[in-house]
RODO-2510 file (C-alpha; in nm, 4 decimals, decimal comma):
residues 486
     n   res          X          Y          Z
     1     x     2,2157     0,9782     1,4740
     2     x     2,3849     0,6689     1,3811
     3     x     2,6704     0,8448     1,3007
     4     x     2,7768     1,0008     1,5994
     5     x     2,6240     0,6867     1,7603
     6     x     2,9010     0,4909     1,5973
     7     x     3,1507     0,7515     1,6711
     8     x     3,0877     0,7617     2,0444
     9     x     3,1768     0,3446     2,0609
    10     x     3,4790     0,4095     1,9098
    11     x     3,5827     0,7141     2,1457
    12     x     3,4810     0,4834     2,4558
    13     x     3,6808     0,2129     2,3038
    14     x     3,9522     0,4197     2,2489
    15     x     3,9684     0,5683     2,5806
    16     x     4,0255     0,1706     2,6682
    17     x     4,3157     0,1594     2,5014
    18     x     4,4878     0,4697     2,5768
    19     x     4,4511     0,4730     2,9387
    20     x     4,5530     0,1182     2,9533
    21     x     4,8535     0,1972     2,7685
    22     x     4,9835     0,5022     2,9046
    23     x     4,9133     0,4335     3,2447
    24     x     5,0122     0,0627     3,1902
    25     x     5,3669     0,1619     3,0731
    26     x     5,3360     0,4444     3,3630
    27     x     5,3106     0,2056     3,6375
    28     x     5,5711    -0,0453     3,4614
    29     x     5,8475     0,2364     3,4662
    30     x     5,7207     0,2930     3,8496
    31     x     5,7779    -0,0904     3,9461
    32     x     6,1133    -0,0525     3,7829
    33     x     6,2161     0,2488     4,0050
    34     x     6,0779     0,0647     4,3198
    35     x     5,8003     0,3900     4,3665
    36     x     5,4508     0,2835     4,3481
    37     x     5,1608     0,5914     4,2438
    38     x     4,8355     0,5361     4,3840
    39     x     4,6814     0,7028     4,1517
    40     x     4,7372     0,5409     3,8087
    41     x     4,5864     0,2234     3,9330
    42     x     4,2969     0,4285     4,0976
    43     x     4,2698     0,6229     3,7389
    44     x     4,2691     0,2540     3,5488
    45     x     3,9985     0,0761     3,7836
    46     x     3,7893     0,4388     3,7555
    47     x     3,8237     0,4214     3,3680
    48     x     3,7335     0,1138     3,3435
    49     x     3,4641     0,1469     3,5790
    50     x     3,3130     0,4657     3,3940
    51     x     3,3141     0,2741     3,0450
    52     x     3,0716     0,0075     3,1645
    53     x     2,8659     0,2683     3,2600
    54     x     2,8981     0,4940     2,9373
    55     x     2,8106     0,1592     2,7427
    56     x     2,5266     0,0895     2,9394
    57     x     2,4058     0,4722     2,8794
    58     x     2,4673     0,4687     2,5465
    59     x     2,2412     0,1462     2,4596
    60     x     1,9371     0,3893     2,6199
    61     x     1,9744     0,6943     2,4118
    62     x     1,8331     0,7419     2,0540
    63     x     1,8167     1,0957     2,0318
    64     x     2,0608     1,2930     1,8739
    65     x     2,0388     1,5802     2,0657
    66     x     2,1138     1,3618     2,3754
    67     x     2,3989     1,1628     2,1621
    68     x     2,5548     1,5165     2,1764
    69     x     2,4807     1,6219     2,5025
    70     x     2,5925     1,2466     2,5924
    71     x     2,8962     1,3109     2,3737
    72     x     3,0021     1,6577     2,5849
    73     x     2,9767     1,4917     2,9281
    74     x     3,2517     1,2230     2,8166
    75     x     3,4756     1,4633     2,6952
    76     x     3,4036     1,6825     2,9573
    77     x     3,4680     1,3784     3,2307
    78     x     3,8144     1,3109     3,0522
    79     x     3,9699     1,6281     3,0426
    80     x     3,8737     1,6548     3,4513
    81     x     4,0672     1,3282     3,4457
    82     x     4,3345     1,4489     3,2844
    83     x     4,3644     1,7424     3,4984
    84     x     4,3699     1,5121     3,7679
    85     x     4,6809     1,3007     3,6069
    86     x     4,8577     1,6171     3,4995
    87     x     4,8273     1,7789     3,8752
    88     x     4,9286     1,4410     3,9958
    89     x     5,2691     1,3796     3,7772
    90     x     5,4658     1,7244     3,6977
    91     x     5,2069     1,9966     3,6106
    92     x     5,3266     2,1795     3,3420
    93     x     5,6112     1,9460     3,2404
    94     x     5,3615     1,6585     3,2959
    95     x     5,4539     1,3490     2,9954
    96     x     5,0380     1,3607     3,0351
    97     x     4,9677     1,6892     2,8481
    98     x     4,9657     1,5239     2,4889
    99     x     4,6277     1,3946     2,6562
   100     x     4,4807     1,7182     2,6184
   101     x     4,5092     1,7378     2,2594
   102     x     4,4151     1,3887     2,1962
   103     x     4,0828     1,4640     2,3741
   104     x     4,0534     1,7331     2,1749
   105     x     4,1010     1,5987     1,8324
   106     x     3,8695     1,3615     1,9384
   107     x     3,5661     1,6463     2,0289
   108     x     3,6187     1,7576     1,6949
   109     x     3,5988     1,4607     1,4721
   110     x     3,2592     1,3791     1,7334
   111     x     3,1555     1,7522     1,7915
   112     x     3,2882     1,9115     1,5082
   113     x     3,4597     2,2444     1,4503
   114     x     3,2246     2,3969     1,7193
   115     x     3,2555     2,1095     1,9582
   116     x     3,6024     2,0786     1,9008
   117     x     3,6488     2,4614     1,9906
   118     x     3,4383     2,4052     2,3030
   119     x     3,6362     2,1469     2,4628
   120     x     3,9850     2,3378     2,3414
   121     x     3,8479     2,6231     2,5468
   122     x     3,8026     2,4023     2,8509
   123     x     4,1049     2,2066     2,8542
   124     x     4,3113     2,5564     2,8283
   125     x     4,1140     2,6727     3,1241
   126     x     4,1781     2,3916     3,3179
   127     x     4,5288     2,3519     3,2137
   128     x     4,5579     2,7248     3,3210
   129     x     4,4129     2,6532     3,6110
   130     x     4,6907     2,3699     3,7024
   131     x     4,9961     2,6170     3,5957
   132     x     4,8234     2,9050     3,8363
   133     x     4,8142     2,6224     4,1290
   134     x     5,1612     2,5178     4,0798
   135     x     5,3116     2,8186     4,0106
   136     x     5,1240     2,9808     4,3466
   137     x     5,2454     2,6197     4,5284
   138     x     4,8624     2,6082     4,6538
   139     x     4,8696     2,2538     4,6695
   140     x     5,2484     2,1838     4,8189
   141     x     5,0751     2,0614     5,1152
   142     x     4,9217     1,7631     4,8972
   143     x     5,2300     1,6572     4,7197
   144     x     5,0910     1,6425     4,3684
   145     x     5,3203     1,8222     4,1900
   146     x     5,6369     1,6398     4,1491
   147     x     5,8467     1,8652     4,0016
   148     x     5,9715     2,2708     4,0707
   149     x     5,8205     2,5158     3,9606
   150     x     5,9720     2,7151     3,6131
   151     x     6,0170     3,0770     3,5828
   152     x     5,7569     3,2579     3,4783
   153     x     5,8802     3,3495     3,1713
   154     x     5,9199     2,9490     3,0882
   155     x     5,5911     2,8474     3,2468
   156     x     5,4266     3,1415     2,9626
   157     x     5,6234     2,9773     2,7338
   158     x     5,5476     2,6239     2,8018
   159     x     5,1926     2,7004     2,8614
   160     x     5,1603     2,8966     2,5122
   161     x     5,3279     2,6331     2,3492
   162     x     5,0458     2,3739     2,4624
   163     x     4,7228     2,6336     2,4202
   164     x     4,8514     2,6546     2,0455
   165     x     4,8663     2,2472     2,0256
   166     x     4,5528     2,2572     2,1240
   167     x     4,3850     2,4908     1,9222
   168     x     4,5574     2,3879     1,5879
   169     x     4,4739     2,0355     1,6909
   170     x     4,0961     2,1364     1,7268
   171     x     4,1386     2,3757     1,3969
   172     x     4,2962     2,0931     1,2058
   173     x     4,0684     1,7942     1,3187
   174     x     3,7569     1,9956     1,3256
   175     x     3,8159     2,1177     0,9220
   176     x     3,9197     1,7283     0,8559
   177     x     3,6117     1,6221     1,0479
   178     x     3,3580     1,8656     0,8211
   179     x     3,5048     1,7659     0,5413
   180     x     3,4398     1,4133     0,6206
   181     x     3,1181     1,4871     0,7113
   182     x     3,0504     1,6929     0,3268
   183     x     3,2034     1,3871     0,1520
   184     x     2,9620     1,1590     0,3666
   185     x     2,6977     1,3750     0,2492
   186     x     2,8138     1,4055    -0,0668
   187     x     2,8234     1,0278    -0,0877
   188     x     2,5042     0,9792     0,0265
   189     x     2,3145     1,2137    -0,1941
   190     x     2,4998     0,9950    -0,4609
   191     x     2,3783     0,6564    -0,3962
   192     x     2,0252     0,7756    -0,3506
   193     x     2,0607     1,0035    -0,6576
   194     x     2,1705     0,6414    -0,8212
   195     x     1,8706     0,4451    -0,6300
   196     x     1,6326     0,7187    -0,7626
   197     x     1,7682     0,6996    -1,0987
   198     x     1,7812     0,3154    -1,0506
   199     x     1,4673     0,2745    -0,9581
   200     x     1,3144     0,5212    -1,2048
   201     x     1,4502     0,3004    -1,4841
   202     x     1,3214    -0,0216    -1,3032
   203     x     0,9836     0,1461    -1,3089
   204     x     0,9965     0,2451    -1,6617
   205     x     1,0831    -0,1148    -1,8008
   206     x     0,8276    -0,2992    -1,5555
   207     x     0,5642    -0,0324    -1,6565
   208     x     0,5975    -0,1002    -2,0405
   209     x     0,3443    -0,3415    -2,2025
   210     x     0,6189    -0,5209    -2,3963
   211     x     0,8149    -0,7743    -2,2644
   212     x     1,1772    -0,7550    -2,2279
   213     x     1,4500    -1,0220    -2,1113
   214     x     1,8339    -1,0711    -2,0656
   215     x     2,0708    -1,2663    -2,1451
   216     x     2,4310    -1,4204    -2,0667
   217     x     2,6827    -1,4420    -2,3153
   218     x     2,5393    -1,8226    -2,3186
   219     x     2,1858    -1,7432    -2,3999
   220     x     2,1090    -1,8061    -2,0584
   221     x     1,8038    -1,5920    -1,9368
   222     x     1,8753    -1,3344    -1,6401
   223     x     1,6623    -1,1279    -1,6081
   224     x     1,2390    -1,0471    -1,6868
   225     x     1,0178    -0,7472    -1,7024
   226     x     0,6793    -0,7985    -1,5259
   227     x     0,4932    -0,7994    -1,8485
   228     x     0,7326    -1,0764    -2,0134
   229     x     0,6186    -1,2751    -1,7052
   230     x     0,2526    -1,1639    -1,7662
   231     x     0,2505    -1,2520    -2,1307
   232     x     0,4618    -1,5874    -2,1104
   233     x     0,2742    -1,6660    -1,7581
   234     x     0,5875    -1,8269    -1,5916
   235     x     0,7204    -1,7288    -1,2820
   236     x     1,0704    -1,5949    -1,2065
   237     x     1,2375    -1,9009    -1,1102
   238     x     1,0750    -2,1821    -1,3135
   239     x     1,2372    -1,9870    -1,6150
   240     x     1,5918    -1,7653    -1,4892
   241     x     1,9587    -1,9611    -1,5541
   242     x     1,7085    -2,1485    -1,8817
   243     x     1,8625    -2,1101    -2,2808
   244     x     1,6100    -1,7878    -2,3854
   245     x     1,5377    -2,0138    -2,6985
   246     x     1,3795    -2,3172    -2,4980
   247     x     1,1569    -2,0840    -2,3000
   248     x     1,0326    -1,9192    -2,6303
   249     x     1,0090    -2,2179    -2,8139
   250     x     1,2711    -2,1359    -3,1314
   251     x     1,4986    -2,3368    -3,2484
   252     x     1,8440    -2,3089    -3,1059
   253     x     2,0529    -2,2760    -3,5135
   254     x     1,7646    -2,0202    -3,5930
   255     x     1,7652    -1,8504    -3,2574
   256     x     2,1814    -1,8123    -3,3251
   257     x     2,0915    -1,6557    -3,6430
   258     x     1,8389    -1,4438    -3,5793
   259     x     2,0652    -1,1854    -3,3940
   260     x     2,0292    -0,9086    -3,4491
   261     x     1,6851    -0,9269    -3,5558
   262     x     1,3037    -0,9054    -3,5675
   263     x     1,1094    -1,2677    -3,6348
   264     x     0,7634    -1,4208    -3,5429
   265     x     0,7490    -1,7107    -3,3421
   266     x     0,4632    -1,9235    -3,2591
   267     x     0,5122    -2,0562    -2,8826
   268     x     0,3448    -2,1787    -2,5796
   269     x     0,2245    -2,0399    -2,2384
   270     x     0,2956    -2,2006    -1,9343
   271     x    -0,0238    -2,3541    -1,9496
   272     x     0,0359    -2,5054    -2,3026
   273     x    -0,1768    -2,2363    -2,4820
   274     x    -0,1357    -2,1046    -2,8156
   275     x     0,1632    -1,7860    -2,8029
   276     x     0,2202    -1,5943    -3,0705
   277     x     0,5164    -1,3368    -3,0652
   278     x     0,6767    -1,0446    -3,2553
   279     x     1,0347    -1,0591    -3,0815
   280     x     1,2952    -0,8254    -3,1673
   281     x     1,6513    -0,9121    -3,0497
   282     x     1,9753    -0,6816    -2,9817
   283     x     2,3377    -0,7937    -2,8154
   284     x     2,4030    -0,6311    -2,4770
   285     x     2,7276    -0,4925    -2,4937
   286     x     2,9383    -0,3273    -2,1706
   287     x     3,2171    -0,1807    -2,3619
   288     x     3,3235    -0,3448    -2,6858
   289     x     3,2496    -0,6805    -2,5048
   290     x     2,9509    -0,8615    -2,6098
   291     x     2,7947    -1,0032    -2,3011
   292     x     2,4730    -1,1122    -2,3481
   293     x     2,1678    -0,9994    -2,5389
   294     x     1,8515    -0,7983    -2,4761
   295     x     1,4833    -0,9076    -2,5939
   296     x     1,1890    -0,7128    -2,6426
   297     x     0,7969    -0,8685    -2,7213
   298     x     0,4631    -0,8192    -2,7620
   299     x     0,1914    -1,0487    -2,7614
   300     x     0,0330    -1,0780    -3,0910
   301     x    -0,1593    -1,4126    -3,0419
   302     x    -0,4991    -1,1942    -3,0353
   303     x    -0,4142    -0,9966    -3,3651
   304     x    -0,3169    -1,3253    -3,5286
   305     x    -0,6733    -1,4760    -3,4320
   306     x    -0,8288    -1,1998    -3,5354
   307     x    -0,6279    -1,1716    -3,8947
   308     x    -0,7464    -1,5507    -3,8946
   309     x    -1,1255    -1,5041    -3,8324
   310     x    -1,0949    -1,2473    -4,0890
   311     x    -0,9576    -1,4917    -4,3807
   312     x    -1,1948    -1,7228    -4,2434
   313     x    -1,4924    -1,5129    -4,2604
   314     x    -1,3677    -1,3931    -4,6579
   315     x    -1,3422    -1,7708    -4,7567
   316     x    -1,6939    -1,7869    -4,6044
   317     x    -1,8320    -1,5002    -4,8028
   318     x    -1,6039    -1,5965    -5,1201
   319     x    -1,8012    -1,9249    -5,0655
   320     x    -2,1490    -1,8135    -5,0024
   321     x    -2,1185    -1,5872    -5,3107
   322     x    -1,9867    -1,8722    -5,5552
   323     x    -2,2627    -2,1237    -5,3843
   324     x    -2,5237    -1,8357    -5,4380
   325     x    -2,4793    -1,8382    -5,8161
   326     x    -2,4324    -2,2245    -5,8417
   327     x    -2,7692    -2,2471    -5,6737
   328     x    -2,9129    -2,0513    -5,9019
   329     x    -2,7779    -2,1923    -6,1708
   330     x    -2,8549    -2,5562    -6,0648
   331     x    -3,1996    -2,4425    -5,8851
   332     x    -3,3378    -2,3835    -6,1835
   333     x    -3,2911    -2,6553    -6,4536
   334     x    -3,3801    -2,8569    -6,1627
   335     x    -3,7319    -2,6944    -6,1154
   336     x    -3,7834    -2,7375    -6,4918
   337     x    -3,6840    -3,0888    -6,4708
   338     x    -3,9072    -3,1514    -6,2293
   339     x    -4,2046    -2,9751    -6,3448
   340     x    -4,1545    -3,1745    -6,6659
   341     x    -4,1435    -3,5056    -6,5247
   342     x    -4,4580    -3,4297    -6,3012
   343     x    -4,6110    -3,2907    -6,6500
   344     x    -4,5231    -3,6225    -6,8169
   345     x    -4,6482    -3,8282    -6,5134
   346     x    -4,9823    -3,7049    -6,5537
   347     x    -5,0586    -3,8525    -6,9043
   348     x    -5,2821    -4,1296    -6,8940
   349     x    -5,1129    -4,3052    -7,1766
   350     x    -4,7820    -4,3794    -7,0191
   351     x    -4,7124    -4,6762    -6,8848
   352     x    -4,6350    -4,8316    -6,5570
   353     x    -4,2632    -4,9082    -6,6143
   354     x    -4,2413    -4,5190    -6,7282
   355     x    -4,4135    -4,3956    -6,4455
   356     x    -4,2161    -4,5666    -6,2280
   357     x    -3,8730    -4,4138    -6,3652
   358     x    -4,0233    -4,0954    -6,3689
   359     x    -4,1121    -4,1178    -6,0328
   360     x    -3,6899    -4,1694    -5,9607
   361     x    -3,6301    -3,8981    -6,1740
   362     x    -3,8374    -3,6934    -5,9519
   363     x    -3,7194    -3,8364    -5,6093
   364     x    -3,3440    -3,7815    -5,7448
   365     x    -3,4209    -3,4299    -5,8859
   366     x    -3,5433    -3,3535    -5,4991
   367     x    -3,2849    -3,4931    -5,3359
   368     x    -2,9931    -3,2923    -5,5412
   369     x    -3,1830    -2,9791    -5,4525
   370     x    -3,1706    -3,0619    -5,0871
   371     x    -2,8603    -3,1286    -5,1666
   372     x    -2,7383    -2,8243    -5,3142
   373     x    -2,9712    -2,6446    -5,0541
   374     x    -2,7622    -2,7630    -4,7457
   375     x    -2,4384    -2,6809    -4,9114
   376     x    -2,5446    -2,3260    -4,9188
   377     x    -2,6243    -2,3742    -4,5507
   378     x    -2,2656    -2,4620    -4,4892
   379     x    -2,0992    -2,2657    -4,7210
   380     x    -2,1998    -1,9448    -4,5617
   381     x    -2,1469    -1,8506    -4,1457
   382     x    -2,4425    -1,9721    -3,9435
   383     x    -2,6489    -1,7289    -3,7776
   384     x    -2,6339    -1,8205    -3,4272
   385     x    -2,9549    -1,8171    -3,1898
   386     x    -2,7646    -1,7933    -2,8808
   387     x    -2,9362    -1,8403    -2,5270
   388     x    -2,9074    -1,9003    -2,1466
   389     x    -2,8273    -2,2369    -2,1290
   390     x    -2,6909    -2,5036    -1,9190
   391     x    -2,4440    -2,7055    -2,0842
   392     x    -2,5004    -3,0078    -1,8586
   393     x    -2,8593    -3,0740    -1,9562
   394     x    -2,7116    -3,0161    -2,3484
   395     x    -2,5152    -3,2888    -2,2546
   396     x    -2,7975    -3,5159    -2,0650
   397     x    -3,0233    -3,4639    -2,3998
   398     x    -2,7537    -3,5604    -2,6346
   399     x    -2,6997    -3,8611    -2,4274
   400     x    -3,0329    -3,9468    -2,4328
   401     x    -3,1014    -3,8724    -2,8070
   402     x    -2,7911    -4,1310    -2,8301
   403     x    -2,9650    -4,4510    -2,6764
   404     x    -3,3054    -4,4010    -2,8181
   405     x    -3,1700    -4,4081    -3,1934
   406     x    -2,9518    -4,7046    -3,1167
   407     x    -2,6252    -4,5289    -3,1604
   408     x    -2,4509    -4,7373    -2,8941
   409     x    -2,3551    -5,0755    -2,8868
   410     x    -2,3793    -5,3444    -2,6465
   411     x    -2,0445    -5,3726    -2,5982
   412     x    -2,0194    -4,9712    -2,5637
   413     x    -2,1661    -4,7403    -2,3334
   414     x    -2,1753    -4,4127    -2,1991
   415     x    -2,0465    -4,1985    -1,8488
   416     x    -2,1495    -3,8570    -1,7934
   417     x    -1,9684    -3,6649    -1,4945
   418     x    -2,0883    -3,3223    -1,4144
   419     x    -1,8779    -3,1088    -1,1951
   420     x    -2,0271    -2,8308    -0,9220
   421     x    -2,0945    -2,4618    -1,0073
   422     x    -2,1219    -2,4969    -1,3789
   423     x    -2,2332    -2,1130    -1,4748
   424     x    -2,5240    -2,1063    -1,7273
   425     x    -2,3308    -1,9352    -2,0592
   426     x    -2,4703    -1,7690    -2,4061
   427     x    -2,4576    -2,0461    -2,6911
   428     x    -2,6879    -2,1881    -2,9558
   429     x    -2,8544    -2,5174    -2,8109
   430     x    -2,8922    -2,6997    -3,1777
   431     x    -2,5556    -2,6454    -3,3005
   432     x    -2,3857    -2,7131    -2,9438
   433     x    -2,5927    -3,0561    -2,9415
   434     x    -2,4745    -3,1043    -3,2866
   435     x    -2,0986    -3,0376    -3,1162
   436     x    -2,1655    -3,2964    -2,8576
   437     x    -2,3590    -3,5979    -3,1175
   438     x    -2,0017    -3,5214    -3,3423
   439     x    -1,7490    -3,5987    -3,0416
   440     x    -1,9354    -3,8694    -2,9000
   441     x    -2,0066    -3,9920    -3,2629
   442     x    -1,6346    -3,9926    -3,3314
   443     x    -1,5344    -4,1311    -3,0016
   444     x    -1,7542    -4,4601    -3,0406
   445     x    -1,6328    -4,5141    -3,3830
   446     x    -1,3123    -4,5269    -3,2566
   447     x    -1,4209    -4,8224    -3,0599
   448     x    -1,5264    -5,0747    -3,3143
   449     x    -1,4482    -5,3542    -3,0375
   450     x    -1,6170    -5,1925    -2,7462
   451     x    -1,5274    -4,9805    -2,4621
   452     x    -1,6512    -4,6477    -2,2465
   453     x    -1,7211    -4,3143    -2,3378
   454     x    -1,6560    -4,0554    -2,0634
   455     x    -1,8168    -3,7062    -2,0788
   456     x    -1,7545    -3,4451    -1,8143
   457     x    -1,8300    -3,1101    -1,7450
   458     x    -1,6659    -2,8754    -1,5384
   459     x    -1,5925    -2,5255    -1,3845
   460     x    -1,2060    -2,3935    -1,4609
   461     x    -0,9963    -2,0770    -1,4246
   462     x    -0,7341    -2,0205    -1,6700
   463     x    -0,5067    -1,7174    -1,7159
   464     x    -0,3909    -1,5670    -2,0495
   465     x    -0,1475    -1,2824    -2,0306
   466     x    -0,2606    -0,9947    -1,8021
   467     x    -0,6446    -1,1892    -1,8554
   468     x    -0,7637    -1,4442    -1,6469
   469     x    -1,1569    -1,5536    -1,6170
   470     x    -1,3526    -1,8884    -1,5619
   471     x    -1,4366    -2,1125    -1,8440
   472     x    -1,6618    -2,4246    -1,8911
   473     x    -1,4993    -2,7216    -2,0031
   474     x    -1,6593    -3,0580    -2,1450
   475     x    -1,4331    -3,3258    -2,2077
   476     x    -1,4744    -3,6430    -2,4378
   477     x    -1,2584    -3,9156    -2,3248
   478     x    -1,2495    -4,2787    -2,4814
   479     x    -1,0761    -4,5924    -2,4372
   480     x    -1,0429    -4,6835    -2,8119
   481     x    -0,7560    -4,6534    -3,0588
   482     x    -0,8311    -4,2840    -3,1151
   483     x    -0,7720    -4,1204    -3,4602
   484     x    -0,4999    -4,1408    -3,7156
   485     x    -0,3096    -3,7959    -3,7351
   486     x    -0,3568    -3,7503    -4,0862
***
């Protein structure tokens, strides 16, 4: 529909131009020869006249079916116009006849073959119509042919002459126009054969878990799958036109090295959380031209944590074994040390000073098992009694706990700041209290002079690759020196 749309504002265009200039010259050669013809300047103003009109028509149709039939009724008007001219100027020696064929080259390339034919078929008839009228001298009376009438034999001639213009006109124009309209087709089944394949690509690289990114030839990032965005949690723009080596946190000699290549890097989210990364690297190539390269990486921050609890939780076993057997081992000269002492204590000839020492023996020989007992506690991973709790009154008990031992100052004190909608979450009360007396423990010490202790609890979303969920935060903030590094 657009098509022939487009097509019908060039024919009306056209028509513009041709009438303007054939007639124009027509009436210029006229004023020359002192003769004036009505009729070109009532054909001009009429032309004009009818174009306004055909654009205003034109702007209400949107059918193609009515493009067409809109199409035919233009066509059909001209040809009845140049009739008109032909009749008025010689007839069958008009200069005007070439006007036929133009209008007919022109149903063709709008029409087609089939058009094309139509309108051929008309124009003859008409045409036929004008040689029959002159050659009869029907309209002698009117004066519109200017010229005599040929012999018959050169009026057949004359008039065969122009029916085969016309039909190899429409034959020619209509076979150019359907060829046209095959390559169109043809072109247009390729682009959206290349969209389709296009975005079928684009699909399969923003389907794929891994991340993938591009490069210039500078190392300049251009482009980013939707997972590298999900994984690295940027967003387009705050990382496009940026060194691929900055964004992923390697350094820029290694990063020159490591192509082509598979490494590990340890990086950071947008949000400044831990990133770990198994990043293979290739060079993008068009040609033999190397003009960037191509990145592909998965997150492997999860495996890494959980390779990490798992030494962790070894060391802890290795640990609990070896403190196992030194308990043991140190368990029991200890009870027999102890046993003896009591043994000895309970002679009535020993004296005071003696008693006394074995009394410290005793108290010492206690206090190493306890000893030895709470490093087995350690050494091994605590069995959590987790509950419902709210970490807010944790934090109001631990406070409190705080000023009734004495733990603060005078010149030190304490700020708790709770925030709203703090969910109730699964952890063991003791050892979180523990967590709490450590931090605020630390943070006072690091205030030998005096100063405030600020402890705050609040409600916060964060986002970690494709994951996002709400977390509970608690925050220990001091005004003190803080603690060396090492």
């Amino acid at each position: 529909m657009d098509e022939i749309k487009v097509r019908l504002k060039w024919l009306i265009a056209f028509r513009v131009v041709v009438v303007t200039l054939l007639l124009g010259l027509s009436i210029a050669f006229q004023i020359a020869k002192n003769e004036l013809v009505f009729a070109y300047y009532a054909l001009i103003v009429f032309t004009y006249a009818i174009t306004i009109a055909y654009a205003v028509a034109l702007r209400q149709l949107s059918t193609t079916r009515a493009l067409q039939q809109f199409a035919y009724a233009q066509i059909g008007v001209d040809l009845l116009l140049e009739t008109f001219l032909v009749a008025r100027t010689e007839g069958i020696s008009s200069p005007f006849l070439t006007l036929y064929v133009i209008t007919v080259l022109c149903a063709s390339f709008i029409l087609q073959r089939r058009g094309g034919l139509t309108m051929a078929g008309v124009s003859v008839i008409l045409f036929g119509l004008v040689t029959i009228v002159q050659q009869r001298g029907w309209a002698d009376s009117l004066g519109w042919f200017t010229s005599e009438p040929l012999p018959p034999l050169r009026t057949l001639q004359e008039y065969s002459m122009h029916v085969l213009a016309v039909l190899a006109g429409c034959f020619l124009s209509g076979t150019l126009a359907e060829q046209l309209k095959r390559a169109d087709q043809s072109l247009v089944e390729t682009e959206q054969g290349l969209s389709r394949l296009q975005a079928f690509h684009e699909n399969v690289v923003q389907s794929i878990s891994s991340g993938v990114f591009t490069t210039d030839g500078e190392g300049r990032l251009t482009w980013l799958n939707r997972a590298a965005l999900d994984i690295t949690g940027y967003e387009t723009g705050a990382v496009l036109h940026r060194s691929w080596w900055e964004v992923f946190g390697v350094k820029r000699d290694n990063a020159l090295r490591a192509v082509p290549g598979s490494f590990e890097v340890e990086s950071q989210r947008a949000d400044g959380s831990r990133l770990v990364l198994g990043m293979t690297l290739s060079p993008l190539t068009e040609g033999p031209a190397r003009v960037g390269l191509v990145g592909v990486f998965k997150d492997l921050t999860q495996m890494r944590d959980l390779e990490e609890e798992m030494r962790r939780r070894e060391w802890f076993a290795k640990i609990g074994e070896m403190s196992a057997g030194m308990a043991h081992e140190i368990r029991n000269p200890l009870g027999g040390m102890a046993g003896a002492l009591q043994m000895l204590r309970k002679e009535p000839t020993i004296d005071e000073e003696n008693a006394r020492l074995m009394d410290i023996a005793t108290r010492e020989a206690t206090r190493l098992n306890a000893i030895v007992t709470e490093f087995l506690r350690y050494s091994r991973p605590p069995d959590l009694n987790l509950k419902e709790c709210d970490l807010r009154e944790l934090v109001d008990d631990t406070v409190a706990l705080m000023r009734h031992d004495g733990l603060l100052r005078e010149v030190q004190a304490v700020t708790v700041h709770h925030g709203e909608h703090v969910p109730m979450i699964q952890v063991d009360p003791d050892k979180m209290k523990q967590v709490f007396w450590n931090l605020a423990t630390n943070a006072l010490q690091a205030m030998p002079a005096g100063g405030r202790v600020t402890i705050s609890t609040a409600r916060r979303r964060v986002t970690s690759g494709k994951r996002s969920g709400d977390i509970v935060e608690v925050a220990v903030q001091d005004t003190g020196v803080g603690i060396k590094k090492e």
